[in-house]
PDBQT receptor file of N, H, CA, C and O in Angstrom, charges set to zero:
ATOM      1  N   UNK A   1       8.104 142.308-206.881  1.00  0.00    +0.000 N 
ATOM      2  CA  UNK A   1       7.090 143.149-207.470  1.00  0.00    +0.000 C 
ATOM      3  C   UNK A   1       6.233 143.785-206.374  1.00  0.00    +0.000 C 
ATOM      4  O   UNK A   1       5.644 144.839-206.612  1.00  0.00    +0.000 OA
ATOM      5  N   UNK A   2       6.133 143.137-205.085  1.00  0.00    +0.000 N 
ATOM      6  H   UNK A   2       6.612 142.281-204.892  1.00  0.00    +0.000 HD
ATOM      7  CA  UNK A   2       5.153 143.555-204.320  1.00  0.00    +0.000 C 
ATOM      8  C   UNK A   2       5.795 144.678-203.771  1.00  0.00    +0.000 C 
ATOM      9  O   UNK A   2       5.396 145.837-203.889  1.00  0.00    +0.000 OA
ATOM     10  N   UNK A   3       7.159 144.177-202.951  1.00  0.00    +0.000 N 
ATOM     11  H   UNK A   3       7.484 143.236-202.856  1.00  0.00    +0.000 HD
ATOM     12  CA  UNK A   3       8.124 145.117-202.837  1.00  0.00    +0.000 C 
ATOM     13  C   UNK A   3       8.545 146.715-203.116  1.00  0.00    +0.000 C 
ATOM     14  O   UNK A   3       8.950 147.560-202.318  1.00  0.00    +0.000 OA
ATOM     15  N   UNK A   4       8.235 146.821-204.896  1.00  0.00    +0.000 N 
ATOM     16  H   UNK A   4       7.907 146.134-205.544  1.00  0.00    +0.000 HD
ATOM     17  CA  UNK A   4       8.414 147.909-205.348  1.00  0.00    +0.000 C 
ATOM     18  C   UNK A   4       7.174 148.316-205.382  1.00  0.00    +0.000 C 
ATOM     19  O   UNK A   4       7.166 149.517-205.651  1.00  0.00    +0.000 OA
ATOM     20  N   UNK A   5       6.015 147.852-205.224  1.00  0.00    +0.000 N 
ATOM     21  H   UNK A   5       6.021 146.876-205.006  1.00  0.00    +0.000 HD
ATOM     22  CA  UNK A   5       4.503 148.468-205.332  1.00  0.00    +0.000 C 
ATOM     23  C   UNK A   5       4.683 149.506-204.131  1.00  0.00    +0.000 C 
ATOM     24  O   UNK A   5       4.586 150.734-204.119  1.00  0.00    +0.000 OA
ATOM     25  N   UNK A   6       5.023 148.457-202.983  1.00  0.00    +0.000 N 
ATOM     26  H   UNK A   6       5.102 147.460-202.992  1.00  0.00    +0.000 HD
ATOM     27  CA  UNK A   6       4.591 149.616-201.682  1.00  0.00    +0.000 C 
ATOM     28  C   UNK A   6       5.541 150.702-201.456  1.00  0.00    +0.000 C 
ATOM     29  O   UNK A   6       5.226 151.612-200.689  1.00  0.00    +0.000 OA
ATOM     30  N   UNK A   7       7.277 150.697-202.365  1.00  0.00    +0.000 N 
ATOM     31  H   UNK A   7       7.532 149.958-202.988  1.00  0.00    +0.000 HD
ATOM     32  CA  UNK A   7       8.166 151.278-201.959  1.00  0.00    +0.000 C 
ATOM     33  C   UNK A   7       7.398 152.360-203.262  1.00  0.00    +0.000 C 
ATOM     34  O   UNK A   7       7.757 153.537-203.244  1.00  0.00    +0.000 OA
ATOM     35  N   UNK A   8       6.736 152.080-203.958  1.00  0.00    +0.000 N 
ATOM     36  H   UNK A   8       6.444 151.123-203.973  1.00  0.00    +0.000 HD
ATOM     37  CA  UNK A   8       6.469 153.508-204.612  1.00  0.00    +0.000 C 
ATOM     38  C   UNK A   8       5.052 153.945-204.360  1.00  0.00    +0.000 C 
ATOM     39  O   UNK A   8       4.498 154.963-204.773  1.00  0.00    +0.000 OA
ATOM     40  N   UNK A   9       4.678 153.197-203.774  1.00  0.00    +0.000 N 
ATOM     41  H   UNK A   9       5.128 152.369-203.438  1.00  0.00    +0.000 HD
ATOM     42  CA  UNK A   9       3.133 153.768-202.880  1.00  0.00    +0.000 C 
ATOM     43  C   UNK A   9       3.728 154.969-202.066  1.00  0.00    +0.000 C 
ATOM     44  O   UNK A   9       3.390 156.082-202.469  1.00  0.00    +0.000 OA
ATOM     45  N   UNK A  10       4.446 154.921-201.132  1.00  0.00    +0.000 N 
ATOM     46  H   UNK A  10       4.721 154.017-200.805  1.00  0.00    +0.000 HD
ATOM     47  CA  UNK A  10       5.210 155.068-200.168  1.00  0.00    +0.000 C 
ATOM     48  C   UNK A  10       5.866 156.565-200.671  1.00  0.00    +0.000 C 
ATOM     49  O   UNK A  10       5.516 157.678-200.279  1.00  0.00    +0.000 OA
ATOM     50  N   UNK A  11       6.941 156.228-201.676  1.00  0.00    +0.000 N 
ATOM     51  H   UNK A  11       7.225 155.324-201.995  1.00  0.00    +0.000 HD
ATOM     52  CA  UNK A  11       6.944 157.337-202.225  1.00  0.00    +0.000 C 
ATOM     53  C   UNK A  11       6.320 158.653-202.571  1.00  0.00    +0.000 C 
ATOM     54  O   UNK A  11       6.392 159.850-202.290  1.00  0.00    +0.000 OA
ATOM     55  N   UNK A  12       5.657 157.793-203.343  1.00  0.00    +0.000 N 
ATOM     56  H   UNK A  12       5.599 156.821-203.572  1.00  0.00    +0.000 HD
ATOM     57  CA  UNK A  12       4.055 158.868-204.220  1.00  0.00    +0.000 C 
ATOM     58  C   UNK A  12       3.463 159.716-202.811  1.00  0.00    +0.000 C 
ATOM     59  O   UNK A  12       3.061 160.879-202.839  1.00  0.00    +0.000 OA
ATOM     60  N   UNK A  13       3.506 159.003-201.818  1.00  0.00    +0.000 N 
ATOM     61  H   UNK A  13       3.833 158.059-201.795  1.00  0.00    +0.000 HD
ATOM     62  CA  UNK A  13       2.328 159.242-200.666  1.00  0.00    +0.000 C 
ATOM     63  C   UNK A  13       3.170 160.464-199.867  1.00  0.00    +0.000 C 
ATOM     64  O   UNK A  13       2.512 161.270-199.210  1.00  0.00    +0.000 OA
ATOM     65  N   UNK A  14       4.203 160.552-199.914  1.00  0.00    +0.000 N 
ATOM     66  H   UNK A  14       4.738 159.897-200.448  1.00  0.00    +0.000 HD
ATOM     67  CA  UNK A  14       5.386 161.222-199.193  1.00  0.00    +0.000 C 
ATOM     68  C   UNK A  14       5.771 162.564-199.838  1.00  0.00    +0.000 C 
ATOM     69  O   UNK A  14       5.968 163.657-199.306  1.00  0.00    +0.000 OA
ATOM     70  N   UNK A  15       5.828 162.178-201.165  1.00  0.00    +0.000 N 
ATOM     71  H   UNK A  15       5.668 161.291-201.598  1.00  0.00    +0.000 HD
ATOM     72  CA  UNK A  15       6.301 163.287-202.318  1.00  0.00    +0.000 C 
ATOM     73  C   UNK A  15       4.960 164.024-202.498  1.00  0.00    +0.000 C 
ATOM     74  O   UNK A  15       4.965 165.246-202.642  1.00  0.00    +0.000 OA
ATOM     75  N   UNK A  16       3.958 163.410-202.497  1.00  0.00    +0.000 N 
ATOM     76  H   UNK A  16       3.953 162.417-202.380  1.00  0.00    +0.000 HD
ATOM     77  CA  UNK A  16       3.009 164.264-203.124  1.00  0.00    +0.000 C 
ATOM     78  C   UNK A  16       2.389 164.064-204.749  1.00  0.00    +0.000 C 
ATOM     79  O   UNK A  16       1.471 164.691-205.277  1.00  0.00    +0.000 OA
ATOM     80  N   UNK A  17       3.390 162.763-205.428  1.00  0.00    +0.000 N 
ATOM     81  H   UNK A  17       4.137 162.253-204.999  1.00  0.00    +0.000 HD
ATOM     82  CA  UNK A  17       3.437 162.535-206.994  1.00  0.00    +0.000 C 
ATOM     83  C   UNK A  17       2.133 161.592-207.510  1.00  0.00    +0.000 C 
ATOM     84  O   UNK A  17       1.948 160.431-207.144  1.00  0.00    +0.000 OA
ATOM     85  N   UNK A  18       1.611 162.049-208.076  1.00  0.00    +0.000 N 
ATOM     86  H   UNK A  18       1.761 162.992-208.374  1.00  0.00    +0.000 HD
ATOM     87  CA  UNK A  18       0.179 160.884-208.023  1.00  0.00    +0.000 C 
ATOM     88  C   UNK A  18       0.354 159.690-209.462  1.00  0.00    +0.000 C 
ATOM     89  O   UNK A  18      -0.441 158.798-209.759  1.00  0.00    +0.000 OA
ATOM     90  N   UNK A  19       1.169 159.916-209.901  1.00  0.00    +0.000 N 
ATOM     91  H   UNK A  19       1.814 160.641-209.660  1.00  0.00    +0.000 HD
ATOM     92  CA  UNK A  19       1.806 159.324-210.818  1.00  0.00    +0.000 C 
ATOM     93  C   UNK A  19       2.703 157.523-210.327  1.00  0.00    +0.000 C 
ATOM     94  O   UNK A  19       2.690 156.429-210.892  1.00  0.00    +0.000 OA
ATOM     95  N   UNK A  20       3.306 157.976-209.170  1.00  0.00    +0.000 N 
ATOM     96  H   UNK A  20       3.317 158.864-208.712  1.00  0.00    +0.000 HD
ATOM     97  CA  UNK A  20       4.070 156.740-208.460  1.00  0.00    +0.000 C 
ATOM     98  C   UNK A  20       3.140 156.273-207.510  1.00  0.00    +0.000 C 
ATOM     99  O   UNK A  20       3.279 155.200-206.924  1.00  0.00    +0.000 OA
ATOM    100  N   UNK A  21       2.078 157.143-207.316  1.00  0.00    +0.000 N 
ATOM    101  H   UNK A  21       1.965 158.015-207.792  1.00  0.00    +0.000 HD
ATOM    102  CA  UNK A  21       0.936 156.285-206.695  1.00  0.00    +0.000 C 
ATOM    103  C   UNK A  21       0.050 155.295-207.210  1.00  0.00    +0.000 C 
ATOM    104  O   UNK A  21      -0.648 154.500-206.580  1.00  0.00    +0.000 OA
ATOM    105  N   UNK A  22       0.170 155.450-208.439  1.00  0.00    +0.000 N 
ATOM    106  H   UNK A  22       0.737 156.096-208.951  1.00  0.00    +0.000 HD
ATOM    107  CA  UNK A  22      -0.521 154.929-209.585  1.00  0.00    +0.000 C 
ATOM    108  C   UNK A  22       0.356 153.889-209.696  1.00  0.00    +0.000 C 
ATOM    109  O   UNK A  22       0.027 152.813-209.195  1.00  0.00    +0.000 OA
ATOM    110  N   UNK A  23       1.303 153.983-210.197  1.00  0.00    +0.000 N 
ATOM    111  H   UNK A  23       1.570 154.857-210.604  1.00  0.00    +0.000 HD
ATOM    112  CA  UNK A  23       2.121 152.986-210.461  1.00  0.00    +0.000 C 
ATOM    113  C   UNK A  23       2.636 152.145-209.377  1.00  0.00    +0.000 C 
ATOM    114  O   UNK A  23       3.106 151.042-209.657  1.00  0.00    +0.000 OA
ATOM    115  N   UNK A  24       2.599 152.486-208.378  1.00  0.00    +0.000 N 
ATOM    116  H   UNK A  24       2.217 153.382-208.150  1.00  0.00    +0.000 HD
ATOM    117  CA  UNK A  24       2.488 151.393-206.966  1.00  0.00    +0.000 C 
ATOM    118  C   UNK A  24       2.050 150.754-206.868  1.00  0.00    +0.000 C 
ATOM    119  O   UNK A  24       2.524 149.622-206.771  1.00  0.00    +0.000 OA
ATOM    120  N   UNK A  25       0.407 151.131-206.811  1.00  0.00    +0.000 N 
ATOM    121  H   UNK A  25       0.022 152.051-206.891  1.00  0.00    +0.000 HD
ATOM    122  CA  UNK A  25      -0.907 150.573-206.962  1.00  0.00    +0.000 C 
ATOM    123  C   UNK A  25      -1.177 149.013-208.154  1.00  0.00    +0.000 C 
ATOM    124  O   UNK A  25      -1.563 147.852-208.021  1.00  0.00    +0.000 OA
ATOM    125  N   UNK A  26      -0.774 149.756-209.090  1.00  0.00    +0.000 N 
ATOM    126  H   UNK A  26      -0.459 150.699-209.198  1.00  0.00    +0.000 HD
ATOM    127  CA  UNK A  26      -0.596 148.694-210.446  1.00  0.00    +0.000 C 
ATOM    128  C   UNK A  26       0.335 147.908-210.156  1.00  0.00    +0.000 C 
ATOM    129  O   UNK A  26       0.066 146.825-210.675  1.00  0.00    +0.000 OA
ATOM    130  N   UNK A  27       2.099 147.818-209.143  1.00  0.00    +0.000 N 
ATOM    131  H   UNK A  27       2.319 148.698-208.721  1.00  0.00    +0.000 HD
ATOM    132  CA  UNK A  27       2.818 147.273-209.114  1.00  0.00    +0.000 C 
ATOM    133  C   UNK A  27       2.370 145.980-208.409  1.00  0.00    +0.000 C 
ATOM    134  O   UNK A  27       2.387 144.770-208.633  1.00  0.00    +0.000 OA
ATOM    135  N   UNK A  28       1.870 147.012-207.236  1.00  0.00    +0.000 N 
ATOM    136  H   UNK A  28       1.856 147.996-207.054  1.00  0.00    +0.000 HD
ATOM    137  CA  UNK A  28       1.601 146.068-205.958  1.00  0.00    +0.000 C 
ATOM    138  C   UNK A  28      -0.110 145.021-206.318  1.00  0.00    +0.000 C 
ATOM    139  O   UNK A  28      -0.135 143.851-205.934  1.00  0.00    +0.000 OA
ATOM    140  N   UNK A  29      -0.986 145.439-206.824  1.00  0.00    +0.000 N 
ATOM    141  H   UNK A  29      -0.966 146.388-207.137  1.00  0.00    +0.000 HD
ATOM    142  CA  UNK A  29      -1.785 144.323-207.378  1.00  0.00    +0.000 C 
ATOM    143  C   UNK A  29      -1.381 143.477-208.617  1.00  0.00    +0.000 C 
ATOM    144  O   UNK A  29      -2.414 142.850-208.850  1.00  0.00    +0.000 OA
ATOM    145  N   UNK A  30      -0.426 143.094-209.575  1.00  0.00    +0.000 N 
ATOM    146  H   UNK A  30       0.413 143.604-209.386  1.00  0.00    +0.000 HD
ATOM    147  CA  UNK A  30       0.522 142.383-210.471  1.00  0.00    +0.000 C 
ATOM    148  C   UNK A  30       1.167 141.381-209.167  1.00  0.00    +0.000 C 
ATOM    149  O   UNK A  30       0.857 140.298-208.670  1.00  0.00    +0.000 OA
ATOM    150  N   UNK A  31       1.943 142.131-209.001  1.00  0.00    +0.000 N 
ATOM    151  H   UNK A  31       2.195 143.011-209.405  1.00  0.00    +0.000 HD
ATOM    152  CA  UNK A  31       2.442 141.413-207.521  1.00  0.00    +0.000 C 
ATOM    153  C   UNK A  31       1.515 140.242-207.211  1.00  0.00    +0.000 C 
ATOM    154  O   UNK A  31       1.534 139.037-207.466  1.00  0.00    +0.000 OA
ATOM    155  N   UNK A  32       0.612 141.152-206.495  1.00  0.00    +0.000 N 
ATOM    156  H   UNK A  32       0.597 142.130-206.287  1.00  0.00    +0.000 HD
ATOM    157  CA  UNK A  32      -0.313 139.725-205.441  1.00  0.00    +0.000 C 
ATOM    158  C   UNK A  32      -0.851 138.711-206.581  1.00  0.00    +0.000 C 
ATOM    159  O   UNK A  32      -0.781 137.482-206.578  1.00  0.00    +0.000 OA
ATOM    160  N   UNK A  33      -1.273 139.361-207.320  1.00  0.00    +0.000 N 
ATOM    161  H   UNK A  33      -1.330 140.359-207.322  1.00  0.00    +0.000 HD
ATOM    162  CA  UNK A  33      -1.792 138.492-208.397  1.00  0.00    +0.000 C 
ATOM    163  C   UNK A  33      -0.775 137.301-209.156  1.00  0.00    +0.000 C 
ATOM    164  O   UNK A  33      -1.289 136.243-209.520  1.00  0.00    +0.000 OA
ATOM    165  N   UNK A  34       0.323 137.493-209.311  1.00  0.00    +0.000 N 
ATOM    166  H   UNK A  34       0.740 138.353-209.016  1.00  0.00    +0.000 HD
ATOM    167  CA  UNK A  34       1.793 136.690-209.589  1.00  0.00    +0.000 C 
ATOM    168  C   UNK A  34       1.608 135.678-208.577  1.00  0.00    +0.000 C 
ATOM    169  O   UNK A  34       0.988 134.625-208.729  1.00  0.00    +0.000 OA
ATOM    170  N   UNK A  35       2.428 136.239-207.112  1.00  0.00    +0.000 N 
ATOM    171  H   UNK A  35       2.932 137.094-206.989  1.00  0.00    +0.000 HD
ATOM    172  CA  UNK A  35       1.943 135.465-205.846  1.00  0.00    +0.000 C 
ATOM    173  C   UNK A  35       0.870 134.674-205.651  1.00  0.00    +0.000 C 
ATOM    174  O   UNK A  35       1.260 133.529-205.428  1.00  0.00    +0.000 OA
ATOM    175  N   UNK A  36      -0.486 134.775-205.630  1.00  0.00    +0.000 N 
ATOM    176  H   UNK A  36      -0.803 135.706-205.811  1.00  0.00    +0.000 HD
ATOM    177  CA  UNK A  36      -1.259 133.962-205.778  1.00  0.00    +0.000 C 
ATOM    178  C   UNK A  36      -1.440 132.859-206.671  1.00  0.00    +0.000 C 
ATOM    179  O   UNK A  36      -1.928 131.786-206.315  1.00  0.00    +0.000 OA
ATOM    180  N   UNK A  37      -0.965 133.175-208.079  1.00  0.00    +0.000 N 
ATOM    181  H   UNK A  37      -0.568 134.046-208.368  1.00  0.00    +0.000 HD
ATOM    182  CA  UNK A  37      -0.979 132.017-209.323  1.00  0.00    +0.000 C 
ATOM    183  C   UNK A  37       0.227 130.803-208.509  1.00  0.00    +0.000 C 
ATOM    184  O   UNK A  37       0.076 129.633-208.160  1.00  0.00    +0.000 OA
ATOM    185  N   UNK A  38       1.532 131.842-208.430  1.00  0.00    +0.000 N 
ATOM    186  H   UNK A  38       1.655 132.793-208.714  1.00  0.00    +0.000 HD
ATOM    187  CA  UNK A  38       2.670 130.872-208.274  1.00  0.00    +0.000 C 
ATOM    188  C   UNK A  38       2.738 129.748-206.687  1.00  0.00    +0.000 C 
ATOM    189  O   UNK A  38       3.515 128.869-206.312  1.00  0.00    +0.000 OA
ATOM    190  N   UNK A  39       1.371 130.429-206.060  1.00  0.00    +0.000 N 
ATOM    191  H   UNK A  39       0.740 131.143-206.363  1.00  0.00    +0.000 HD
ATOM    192  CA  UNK A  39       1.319 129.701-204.503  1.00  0.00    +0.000 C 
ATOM    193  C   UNK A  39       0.097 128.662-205.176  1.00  0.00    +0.000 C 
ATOM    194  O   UNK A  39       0.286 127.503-204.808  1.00  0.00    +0.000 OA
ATOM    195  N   UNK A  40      -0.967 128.801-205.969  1.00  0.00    +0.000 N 
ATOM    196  H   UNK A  40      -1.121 129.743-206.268  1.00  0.00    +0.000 HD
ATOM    197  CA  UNK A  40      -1.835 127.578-206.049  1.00  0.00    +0.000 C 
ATOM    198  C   UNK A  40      -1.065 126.096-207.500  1.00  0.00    +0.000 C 
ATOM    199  O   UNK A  40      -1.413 125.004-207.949  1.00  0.00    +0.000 OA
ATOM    200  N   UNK A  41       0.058 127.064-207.656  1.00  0.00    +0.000 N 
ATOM    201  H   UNK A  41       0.340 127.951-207.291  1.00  0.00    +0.000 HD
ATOM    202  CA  UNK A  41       0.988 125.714-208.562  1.00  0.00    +0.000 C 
ATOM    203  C   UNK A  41       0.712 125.669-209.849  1.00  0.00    +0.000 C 
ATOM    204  O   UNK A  41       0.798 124.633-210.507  1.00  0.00    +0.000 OA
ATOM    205  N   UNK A  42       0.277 127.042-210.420  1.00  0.00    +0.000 N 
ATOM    206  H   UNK A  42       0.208 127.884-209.885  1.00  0.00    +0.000 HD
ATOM    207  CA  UNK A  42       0.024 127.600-211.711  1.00  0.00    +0.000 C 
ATOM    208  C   UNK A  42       1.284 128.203-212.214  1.00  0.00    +0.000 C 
ATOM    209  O   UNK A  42       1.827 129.023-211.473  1.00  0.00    +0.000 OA
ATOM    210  N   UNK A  43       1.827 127.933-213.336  1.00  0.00    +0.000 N 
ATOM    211  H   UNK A  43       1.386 127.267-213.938  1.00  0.00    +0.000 HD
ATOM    212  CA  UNK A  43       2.977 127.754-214.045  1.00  0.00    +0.000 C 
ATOM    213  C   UNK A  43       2.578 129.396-215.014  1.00  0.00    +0.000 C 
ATOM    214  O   UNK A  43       1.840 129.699-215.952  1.00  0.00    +0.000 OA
ATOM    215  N   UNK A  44       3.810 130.293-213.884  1.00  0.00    +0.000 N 
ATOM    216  H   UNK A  44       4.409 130.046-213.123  1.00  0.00    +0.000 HD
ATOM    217  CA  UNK A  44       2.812 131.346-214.598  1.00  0.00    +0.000 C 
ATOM    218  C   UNK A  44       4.650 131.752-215.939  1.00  0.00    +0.000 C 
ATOM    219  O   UNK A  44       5.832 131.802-215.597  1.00  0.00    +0.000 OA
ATOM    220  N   UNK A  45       4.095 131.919-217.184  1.00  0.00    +0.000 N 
ATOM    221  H   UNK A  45       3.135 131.879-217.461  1.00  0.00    +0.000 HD
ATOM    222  CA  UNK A  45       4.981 132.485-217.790  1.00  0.00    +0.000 C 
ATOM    223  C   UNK A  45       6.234 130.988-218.497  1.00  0.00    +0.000 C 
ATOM    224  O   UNK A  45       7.301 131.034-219.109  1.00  0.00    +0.000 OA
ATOM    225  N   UNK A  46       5.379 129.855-218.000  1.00  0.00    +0.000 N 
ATOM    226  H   UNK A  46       4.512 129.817-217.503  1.00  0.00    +0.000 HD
ATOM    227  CA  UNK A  46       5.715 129.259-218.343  1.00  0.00    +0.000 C 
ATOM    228  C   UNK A  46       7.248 128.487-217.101  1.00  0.00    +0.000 C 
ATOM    229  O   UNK A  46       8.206 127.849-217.539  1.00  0.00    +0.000 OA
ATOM    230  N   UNK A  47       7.039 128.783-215.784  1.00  0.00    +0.000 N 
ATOM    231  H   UNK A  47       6.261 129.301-215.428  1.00  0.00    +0.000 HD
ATOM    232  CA  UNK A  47       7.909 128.862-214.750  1.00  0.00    +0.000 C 
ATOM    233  C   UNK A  47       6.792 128.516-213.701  1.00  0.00    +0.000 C 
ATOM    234  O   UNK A  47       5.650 128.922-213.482  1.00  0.00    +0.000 OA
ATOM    235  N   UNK A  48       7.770 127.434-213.064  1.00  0.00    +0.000 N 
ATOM    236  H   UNK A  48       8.697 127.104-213.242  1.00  0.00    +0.000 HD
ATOM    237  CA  UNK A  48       6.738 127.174-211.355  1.00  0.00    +0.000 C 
ATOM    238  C   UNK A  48       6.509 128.443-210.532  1.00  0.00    +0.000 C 
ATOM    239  O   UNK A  48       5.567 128.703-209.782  1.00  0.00    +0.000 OA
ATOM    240  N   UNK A  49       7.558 129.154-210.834  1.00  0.00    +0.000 N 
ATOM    241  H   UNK A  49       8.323 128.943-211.442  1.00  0.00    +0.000 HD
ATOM    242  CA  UNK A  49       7.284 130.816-209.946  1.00  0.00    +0.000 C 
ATOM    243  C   UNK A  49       8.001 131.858-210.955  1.00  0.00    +0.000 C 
ATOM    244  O   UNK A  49       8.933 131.808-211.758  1.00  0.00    +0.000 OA
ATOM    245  N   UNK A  50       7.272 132.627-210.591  1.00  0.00    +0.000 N 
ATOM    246  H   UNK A  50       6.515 132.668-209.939  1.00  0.00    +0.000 HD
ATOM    247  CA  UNK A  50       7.521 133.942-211.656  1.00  0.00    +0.000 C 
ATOM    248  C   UNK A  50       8.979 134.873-211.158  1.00  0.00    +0.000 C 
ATOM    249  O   UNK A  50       9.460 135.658-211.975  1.00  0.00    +0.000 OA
ATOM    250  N   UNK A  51       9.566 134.725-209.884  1.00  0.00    +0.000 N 
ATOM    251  H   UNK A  51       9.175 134.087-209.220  1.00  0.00    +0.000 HD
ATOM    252  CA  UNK A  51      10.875 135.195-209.482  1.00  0.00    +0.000 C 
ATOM    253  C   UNK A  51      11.785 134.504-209.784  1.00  0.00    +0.000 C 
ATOM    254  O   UNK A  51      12.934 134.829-209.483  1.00  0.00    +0.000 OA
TER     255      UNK A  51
C-alpha cells in the first residue's frame, strides 16, 4: 500500500494529474497507518498483519 502511494504520488507529480496525487496521498497515509497498527501487534482486520 505504501508502495503504490508513492508510485502514484510520483506519477501525479510527473504527469501533471492532481487526481493520482490525491490518491497517492490517501494510499500512502492508509499505508503507514496499516504499518503502524500491524508493527505495535494490533490485529488489524482481524490478521496479525494486514499483507
Amino acid at each position: 500500500m505504501i508502495t503504490l502511494g508513492v508510485i502514484l504520488l510520483v506519477l501525479g507529480f510527473i504527469f501533471g494529474i492532481p487526481i493520482l496525487w490525491t490518491l497517492g496521498i490517501i494510499a500512502l497515509v492508509i499505508g503507514v497507518i496499516l504499518a503502524l497498527l500491524g508493527a505495535v501487534g494490533r490485529g488489524v482486520g482481524g490478521r496479525a498483519h494486514y499483507y
